[in-house]
PDB file of N, CA, C and O in Angstrom, chain B, residues numbered from 101:
ATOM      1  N   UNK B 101      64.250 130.972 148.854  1.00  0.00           N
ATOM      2  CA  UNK B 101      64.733 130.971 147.490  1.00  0.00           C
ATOM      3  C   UNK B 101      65.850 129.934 147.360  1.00  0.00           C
ATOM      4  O   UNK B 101      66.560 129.727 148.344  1.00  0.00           O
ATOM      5  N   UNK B 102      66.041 129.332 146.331  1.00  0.00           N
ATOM      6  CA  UNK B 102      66.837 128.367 145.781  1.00  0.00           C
ATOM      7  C   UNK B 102      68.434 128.981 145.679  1.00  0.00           C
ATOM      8  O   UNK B 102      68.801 129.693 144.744  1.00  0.00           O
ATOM      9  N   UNK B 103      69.037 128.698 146.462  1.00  0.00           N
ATOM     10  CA  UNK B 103      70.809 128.626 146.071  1.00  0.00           C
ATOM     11  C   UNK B 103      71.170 128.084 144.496  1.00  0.00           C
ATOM     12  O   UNK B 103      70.755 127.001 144.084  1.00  0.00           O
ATOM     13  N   UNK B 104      72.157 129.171 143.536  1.00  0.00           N
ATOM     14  CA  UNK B 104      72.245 128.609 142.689  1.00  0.00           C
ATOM     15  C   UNK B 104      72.650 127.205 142.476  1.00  0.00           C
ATOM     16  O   UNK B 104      72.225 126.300 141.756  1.00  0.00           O
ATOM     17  N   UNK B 105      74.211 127.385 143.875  1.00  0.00           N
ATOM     18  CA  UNK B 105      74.439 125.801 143.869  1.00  0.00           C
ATOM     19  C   UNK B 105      73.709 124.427 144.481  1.00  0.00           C
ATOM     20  O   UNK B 105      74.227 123.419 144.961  1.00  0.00           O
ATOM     21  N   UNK B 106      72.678 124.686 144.333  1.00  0.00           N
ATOM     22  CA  UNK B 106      71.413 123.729 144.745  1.00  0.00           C
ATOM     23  C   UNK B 106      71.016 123.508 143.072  1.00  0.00           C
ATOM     24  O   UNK B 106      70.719 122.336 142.840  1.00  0.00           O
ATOM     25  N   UNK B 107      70.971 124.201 142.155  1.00  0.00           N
ATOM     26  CA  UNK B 107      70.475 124.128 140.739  1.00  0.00           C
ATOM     27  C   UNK B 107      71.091 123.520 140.270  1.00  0.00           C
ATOM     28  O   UNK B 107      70.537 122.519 139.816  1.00  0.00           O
ATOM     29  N   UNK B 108      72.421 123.618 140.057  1.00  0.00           N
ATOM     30  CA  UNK B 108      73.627 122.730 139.161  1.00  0.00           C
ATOM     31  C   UNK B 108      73.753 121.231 139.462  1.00  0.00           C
ATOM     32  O   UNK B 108      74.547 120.855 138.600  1.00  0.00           O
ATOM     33  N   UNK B 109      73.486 120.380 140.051  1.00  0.00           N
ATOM     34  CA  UNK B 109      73.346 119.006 140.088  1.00  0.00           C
ATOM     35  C   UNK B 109      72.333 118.993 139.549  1.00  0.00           C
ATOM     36  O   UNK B 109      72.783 119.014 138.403  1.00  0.00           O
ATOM     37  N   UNK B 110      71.113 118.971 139.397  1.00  0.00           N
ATOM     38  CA  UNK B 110      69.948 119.091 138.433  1.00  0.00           C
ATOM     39  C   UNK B 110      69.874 119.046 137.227  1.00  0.00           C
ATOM     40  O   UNK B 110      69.509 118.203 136.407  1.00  0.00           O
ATOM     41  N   UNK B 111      70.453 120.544 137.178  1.00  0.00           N
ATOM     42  CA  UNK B 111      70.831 120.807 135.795  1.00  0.00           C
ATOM     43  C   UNK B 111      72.122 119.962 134.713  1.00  0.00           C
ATOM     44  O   UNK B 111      72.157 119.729 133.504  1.00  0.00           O
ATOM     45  N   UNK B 112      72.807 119.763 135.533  1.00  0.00           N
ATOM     46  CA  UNK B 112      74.199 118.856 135.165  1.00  0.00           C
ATOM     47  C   UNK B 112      73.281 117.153 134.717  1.00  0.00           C
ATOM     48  O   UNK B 112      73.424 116.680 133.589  1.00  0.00           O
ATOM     49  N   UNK B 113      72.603 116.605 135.541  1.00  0.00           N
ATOM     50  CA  UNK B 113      71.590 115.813 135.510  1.00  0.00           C
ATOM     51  C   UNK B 113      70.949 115.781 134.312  1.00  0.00           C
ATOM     52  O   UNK B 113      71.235 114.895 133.507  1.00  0.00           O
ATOM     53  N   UNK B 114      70.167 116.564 134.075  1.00  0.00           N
ATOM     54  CA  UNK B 114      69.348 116.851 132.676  1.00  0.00           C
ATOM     55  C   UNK B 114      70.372 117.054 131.696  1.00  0.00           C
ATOM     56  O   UNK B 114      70.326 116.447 130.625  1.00  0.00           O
ATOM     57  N   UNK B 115      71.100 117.688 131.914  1.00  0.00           N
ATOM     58  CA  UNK B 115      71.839 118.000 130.230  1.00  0.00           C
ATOM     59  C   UNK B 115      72.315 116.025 130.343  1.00  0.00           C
ATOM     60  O   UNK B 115      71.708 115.145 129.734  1.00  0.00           O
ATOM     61  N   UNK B 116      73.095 115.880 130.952  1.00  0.00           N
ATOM     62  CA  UNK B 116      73.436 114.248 130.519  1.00  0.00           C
ATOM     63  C   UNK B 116      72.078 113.824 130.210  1.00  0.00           C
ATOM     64  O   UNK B 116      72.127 113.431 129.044  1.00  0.00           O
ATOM     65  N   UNK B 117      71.249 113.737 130.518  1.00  0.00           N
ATOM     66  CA  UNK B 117      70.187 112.643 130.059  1.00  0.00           C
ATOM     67  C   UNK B 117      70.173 113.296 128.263  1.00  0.00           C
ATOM     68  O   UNK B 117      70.162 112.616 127.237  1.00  0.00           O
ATOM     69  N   UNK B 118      70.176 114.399 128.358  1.00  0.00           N
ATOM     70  CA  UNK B 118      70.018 115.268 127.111  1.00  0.00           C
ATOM     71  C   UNK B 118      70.869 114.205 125.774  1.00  0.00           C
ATOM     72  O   UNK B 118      70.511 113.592 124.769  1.00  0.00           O
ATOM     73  N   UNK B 119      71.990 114.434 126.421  1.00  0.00           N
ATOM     74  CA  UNK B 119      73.193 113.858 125.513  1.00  0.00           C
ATOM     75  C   UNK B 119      73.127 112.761 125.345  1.00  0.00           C
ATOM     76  O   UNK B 119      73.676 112.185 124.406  1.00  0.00           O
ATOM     77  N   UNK B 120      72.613 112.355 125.998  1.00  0.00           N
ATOM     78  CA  UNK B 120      72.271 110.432 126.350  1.00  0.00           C
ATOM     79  C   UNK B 120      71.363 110.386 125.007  1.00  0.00           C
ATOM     80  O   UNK B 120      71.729 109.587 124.145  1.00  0.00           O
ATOM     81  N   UNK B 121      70.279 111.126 124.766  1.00  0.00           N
ATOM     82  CA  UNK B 121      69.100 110.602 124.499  1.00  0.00           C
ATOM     83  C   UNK B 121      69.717 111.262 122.738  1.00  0.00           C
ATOM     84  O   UNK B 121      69.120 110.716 121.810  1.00  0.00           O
ATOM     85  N   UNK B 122      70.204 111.741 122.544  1.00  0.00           N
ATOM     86  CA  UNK B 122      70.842 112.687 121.324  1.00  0.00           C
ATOM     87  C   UNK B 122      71.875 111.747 120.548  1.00  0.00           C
ATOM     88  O   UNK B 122      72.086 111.603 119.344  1.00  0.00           O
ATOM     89  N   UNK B 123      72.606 110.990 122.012  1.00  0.00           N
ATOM     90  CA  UNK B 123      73.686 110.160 121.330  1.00  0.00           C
ATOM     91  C   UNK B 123      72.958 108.961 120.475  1.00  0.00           C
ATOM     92  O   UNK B 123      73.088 108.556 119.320  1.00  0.00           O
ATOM     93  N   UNK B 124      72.063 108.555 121.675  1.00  0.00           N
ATOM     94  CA  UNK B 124      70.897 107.421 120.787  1.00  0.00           C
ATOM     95  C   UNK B 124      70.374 107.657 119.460  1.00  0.00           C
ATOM     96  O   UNK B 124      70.712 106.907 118.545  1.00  0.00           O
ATOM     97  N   UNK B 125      69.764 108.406 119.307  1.00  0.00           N
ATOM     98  CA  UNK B 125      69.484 109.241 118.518  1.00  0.00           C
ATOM     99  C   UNK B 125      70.442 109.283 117.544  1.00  0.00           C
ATOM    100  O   UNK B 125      70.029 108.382 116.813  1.00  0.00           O
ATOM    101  N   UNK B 126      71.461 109.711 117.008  1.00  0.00           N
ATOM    102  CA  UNK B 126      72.627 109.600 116.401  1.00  0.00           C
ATOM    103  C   UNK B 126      73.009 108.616 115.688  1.00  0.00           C
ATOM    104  O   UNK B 126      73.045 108.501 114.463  1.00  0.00           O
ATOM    105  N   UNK B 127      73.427 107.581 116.884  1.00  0.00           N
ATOM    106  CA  UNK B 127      73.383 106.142 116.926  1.00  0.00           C
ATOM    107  C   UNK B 127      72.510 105.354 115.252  1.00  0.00           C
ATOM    108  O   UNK B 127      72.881 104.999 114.133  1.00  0.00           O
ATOM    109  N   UNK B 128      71.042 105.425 116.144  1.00  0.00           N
ATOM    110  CA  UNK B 128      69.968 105.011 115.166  1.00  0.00           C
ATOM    111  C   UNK B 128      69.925 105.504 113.978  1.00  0.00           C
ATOM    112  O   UNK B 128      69.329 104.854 113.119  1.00  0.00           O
ATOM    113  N   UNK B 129      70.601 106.893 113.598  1.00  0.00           N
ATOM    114  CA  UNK B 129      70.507 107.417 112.540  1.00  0.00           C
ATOM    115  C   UNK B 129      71.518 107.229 111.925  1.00  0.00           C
ATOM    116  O   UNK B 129      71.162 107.218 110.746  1.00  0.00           O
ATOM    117  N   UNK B 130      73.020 107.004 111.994  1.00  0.00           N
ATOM    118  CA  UNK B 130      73.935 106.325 111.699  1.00  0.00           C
ATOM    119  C   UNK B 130      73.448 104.586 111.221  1.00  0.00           C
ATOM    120  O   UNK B 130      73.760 104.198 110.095  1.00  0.00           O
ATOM    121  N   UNK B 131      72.937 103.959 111.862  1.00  0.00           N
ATOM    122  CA  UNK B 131      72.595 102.854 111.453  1.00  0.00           C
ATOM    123  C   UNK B 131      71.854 102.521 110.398  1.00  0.00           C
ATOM    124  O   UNK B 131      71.907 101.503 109.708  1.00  0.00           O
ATOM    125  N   UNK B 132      71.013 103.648 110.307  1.00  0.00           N
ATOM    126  CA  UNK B 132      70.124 103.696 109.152  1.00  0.00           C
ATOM    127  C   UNK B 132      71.137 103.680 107.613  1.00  0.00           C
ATOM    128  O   UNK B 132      71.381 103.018 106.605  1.00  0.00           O
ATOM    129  N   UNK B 133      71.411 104.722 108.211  1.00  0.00           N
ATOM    130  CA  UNK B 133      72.654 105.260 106.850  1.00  0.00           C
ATOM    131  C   UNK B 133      73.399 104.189 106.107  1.00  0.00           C
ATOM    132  O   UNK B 133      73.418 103.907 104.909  1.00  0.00           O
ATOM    133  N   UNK B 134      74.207 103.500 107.492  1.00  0.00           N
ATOM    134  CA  UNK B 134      75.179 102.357 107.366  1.00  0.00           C
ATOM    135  C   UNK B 134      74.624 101.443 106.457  1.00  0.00           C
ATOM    136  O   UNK B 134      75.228 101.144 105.427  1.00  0.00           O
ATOM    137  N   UNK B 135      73.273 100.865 106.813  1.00  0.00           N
ATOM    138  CA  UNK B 135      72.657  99.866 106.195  1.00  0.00           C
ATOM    139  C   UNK B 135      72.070  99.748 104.838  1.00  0.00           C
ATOM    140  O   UNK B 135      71.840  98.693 104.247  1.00  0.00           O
ATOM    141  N   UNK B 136      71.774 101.409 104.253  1.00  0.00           N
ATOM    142  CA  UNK B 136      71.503 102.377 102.932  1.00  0.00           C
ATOM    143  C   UNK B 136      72.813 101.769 102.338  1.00  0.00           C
ATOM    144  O   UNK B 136      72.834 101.053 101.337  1.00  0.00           O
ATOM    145  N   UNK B 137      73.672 102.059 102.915  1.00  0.00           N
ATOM    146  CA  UNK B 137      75.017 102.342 102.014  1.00  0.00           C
ATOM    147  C   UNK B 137      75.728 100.703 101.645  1.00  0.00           C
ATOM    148  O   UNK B 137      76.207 100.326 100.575  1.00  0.00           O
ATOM    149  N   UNK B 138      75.579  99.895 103.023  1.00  0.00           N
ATOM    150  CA  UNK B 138      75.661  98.370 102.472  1.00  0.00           C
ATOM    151  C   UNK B 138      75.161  97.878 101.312  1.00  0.00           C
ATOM    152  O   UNK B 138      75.779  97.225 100.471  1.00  0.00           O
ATOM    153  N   UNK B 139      73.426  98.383 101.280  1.00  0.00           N
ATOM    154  CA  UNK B 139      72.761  97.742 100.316  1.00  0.00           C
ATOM    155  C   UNK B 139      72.831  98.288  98.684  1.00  0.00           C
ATOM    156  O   UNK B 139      72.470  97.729  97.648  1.00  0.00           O
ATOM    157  N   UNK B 140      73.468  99.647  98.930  1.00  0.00           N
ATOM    158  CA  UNK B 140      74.113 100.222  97.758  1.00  0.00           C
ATOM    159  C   UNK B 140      75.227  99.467  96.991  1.00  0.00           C
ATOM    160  O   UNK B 140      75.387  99.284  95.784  1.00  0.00           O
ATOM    161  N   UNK B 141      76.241  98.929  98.521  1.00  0.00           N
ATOM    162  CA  UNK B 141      77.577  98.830  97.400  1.00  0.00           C
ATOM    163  C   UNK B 141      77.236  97.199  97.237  1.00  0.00           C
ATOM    164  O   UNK B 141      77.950  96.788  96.323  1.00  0.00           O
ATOM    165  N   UNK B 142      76.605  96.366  97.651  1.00  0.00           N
ATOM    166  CA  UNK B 142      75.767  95.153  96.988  1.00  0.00           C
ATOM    167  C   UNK B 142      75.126  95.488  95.869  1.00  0.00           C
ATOM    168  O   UNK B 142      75.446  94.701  94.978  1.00  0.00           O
ATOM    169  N   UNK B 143      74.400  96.262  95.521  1.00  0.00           N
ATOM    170  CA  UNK B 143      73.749  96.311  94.191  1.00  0.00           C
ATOM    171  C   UNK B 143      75.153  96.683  93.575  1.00  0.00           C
ATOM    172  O   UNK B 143      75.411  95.935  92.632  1.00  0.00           O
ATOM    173  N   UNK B 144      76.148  97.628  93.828  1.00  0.00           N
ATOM    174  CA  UNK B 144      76.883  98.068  92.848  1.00  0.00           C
ATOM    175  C   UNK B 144      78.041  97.151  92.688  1.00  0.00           C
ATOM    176  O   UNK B 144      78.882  97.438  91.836  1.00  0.00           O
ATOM    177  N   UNK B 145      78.179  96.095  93.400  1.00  0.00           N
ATOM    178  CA  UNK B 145      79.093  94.684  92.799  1.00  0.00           C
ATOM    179  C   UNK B 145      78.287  93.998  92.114  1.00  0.00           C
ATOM    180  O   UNK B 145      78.660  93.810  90.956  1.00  0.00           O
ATOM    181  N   UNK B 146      77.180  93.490  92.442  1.00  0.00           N
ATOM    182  CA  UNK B 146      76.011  92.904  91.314  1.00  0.00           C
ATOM    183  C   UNK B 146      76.145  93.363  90.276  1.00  0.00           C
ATOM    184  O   UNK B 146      76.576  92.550  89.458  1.00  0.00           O
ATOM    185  N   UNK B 147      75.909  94.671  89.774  1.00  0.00           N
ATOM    186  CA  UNK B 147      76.226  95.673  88.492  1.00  0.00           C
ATOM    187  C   UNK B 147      77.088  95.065  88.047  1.00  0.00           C
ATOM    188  O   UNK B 147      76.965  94.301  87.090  1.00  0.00           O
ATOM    189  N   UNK B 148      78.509  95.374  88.886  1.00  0.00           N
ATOM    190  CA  UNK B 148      80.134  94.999  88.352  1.00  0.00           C
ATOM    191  C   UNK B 148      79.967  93.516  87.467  1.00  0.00           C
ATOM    192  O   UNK B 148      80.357  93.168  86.353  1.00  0.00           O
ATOM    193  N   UNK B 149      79.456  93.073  88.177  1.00  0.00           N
ATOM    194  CA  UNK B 149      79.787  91.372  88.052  1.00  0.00           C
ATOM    195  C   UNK B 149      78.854  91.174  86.970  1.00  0.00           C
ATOM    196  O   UNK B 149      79.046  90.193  86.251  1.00  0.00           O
ATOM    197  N   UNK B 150      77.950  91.878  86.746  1.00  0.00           N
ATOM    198  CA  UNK B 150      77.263  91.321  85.462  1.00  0.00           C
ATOM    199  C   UNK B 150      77.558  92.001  84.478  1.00  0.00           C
ATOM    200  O   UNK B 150      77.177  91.510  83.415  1.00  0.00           O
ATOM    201  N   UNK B 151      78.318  93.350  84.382  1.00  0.00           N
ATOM    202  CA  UNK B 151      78.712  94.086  83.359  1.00  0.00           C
ATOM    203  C   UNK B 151      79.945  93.067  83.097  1.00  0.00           C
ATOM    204  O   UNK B 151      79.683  92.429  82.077  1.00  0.00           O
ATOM    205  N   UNK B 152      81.570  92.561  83.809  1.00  0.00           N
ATOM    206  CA  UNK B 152      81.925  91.993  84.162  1.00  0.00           C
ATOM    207  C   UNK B 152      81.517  90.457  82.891  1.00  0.00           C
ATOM    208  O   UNK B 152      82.146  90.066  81.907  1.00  0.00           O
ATOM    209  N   UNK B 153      80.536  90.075  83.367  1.00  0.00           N
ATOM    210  CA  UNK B 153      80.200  88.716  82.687  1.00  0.00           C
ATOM    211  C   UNK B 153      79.707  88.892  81.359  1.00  0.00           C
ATOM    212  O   UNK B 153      79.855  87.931  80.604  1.00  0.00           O
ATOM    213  N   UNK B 154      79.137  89.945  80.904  1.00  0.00           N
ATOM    214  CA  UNK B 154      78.361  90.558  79.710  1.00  0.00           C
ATOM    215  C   UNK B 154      79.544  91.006  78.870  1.00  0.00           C
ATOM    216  O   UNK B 154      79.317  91.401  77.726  1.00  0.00           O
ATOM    217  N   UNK B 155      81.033  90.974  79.430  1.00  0.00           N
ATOM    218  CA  UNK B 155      82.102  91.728  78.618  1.00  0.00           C
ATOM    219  C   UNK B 155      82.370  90.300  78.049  1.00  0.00           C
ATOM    220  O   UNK B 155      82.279  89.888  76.892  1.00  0.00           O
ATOM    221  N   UNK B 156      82.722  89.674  79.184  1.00  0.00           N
ATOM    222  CA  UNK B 156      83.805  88.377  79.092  1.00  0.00           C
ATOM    223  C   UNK B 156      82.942  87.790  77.675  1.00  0.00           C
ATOM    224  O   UNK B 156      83.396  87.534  76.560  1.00  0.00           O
ATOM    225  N   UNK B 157      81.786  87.709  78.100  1.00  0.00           N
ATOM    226  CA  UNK B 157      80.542  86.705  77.045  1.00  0.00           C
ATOM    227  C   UNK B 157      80.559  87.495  75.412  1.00  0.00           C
ATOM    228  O   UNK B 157      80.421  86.875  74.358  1.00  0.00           O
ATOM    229  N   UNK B 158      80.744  88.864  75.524  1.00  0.00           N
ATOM    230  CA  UNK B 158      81.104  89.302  74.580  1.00  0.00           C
ATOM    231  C   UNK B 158      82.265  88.834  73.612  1.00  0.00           C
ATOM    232  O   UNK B 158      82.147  88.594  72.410  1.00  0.00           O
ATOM    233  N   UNK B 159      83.306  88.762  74.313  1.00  0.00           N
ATOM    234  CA  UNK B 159      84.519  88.503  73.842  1.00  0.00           C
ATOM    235  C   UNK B 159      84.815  87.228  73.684  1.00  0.00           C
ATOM    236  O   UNK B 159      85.743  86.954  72.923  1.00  0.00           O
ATOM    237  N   UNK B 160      84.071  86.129  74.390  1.00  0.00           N
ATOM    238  CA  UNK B 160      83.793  84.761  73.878  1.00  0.00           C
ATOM    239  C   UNK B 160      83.065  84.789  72.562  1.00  0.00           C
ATOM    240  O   UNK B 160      83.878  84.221  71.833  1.00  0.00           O
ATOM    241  N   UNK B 161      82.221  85.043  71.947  1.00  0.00           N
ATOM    242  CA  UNK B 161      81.283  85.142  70.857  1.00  0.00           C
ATOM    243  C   UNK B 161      82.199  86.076  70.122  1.00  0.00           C
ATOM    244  O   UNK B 161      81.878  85.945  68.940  1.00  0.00           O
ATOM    245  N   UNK B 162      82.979  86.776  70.191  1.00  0.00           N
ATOM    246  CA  UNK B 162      83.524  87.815  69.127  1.00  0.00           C
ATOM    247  C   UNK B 162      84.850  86.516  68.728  1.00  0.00           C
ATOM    248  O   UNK B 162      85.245  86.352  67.574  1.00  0.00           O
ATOM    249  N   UNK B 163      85.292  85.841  69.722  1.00  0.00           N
ATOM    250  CA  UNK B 163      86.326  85.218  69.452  1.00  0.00           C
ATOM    251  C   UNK B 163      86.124  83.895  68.717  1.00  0.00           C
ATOM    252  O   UNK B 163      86.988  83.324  68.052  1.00  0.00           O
ATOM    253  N   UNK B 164      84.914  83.496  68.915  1.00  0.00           N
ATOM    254  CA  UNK B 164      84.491  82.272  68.121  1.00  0.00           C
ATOM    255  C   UNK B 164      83.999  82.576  66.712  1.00  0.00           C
ATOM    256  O   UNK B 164      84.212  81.774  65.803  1.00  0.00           O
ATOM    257  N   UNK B 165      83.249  83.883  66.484  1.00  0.00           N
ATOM    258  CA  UNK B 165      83.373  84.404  64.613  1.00  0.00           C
ATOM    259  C   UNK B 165      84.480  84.576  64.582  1.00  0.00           C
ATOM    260  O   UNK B 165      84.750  83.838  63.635  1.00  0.00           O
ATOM    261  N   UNK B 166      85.619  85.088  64.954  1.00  0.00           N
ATOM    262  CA  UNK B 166      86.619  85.043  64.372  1.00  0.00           C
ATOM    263  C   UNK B 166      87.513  83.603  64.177  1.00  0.00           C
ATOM    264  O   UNK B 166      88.311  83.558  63.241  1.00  0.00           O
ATOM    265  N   UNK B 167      87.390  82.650  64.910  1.00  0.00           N
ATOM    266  CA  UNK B 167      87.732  81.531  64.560  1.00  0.00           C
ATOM    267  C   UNK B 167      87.072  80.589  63.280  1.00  0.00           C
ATOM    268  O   UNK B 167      87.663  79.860  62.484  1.00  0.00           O
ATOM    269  N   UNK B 168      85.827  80.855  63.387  1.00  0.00           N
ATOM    270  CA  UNK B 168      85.038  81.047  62.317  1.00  0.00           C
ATOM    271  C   UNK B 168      85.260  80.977  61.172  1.00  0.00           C
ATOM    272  O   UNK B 168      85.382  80.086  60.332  1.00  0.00           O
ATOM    273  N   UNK B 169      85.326  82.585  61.234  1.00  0.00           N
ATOM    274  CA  UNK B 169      85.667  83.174  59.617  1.00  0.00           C
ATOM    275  C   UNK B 169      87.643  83.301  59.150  1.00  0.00           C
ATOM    276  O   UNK B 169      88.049  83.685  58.052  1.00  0.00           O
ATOM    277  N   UNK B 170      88.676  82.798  60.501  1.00  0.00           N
ATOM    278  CA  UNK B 170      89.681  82.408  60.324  1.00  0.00           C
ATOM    279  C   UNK B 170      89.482  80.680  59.518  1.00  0.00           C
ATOM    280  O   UNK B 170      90.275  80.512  58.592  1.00  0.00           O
ATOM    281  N   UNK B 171      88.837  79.866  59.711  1.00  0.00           N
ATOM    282  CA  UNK B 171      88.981  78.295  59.453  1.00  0.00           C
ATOM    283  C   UNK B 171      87.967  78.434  58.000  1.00  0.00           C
ATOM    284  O   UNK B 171      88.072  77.495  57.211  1.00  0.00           O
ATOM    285  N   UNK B 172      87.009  79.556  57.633  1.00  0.00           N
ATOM    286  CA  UNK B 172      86.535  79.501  56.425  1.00  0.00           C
ATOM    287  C   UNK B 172      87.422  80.043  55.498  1.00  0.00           C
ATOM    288  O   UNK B 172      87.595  79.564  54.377  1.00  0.00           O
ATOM    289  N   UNK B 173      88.110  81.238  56.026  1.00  0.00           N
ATOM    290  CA  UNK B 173      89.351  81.965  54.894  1.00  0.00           C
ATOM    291  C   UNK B 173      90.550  80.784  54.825  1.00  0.00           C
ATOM    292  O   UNK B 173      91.076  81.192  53.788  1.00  0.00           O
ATOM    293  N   UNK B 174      91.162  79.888  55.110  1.00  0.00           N
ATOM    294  CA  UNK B 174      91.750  78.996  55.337  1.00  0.00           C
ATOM    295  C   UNK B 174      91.268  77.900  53.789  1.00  0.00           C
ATOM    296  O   UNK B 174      91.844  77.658  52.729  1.00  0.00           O
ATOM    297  N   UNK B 175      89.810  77.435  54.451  1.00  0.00           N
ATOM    298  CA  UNK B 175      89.001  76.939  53.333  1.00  0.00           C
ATOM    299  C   UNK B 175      88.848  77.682  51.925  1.00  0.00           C
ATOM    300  O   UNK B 175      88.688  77.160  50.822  1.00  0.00           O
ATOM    301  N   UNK B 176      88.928  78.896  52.218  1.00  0.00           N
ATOM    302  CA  UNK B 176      88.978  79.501  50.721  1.00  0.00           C
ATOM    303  C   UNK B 176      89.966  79.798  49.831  1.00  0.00           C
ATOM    304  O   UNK B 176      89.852  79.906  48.611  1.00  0.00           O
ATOM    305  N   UNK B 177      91.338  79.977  50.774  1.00  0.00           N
ATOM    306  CA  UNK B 177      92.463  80.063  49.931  1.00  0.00           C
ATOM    307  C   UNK B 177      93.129  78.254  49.195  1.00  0.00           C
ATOM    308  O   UNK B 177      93.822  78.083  48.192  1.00  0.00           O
ATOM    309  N   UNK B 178      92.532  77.111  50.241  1.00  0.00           N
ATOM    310  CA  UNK B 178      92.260  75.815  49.351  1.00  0.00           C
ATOM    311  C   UNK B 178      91.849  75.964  48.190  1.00  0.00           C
ATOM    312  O   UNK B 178      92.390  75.751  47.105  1.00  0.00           O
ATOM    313  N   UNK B 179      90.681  76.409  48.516  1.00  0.00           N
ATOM    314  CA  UNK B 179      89.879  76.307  47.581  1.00  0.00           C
ATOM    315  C   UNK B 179      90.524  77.035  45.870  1.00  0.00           C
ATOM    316  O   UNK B 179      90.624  76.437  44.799  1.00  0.00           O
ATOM    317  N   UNK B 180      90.874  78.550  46.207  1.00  0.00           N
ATOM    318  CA  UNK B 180      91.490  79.117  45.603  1.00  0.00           C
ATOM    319  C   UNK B 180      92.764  78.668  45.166  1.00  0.00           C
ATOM    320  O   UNK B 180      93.256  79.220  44.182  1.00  0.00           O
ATOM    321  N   UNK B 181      93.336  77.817  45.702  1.00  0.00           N
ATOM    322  CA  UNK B 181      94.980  77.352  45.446  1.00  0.00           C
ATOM    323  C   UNK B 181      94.837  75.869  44.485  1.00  0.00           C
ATOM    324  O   UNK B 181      95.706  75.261  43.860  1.00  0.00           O
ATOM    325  N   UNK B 182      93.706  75.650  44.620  1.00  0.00           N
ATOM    326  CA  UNK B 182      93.240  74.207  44.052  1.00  0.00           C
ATOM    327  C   UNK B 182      93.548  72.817  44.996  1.00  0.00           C
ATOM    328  O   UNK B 182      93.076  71.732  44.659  1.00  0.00           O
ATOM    329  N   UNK B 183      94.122  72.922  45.824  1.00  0.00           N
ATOM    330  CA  UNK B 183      94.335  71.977  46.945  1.00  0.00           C
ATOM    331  C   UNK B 183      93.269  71.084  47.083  1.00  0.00           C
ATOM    332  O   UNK B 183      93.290  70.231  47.970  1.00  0.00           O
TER     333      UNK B 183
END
């Protein structure tokens, strides 16, 4: 019959390979994740940057009718003043 302490190097043996193969494991699945989450916060600066450019472009075009209709009211109080 087998001495227990004949079992425990064996066994000590296997569980490391265990952990070994678990840590890998881990590892790869972490990486997965990592690379999910990169390609997330890239789309979500893309977003930024075009919401971002869609404001600015807004406020260019809001600012040019108002220059607009500032240089026509200008023209109309001429007009109105007899100038």
């Amino acid at each position: 019959m087998t001495e227990p302490k004949d079992m425990i190097v064996p066994m000590l043996k296997e569980i490391r390979s265990e952990v070994r193969e678990f840590r890998t494991e881990m590892k790869d699945d972490f990486s997965a994740v990592h690379k999910r989450l990169e390609t997330i916060e890239g789309r979500q600066k893309s977003f930024d940057s075009t919401l971002t450019a869609d404001t600015m472009m807004a406020k260019f075009v809001t600012g040019d009718f108002e220059e607009r209709i500032g240089a026509l009211e200008k023209n109309v109080d001429q007009l109105i003043k007899g100038n």
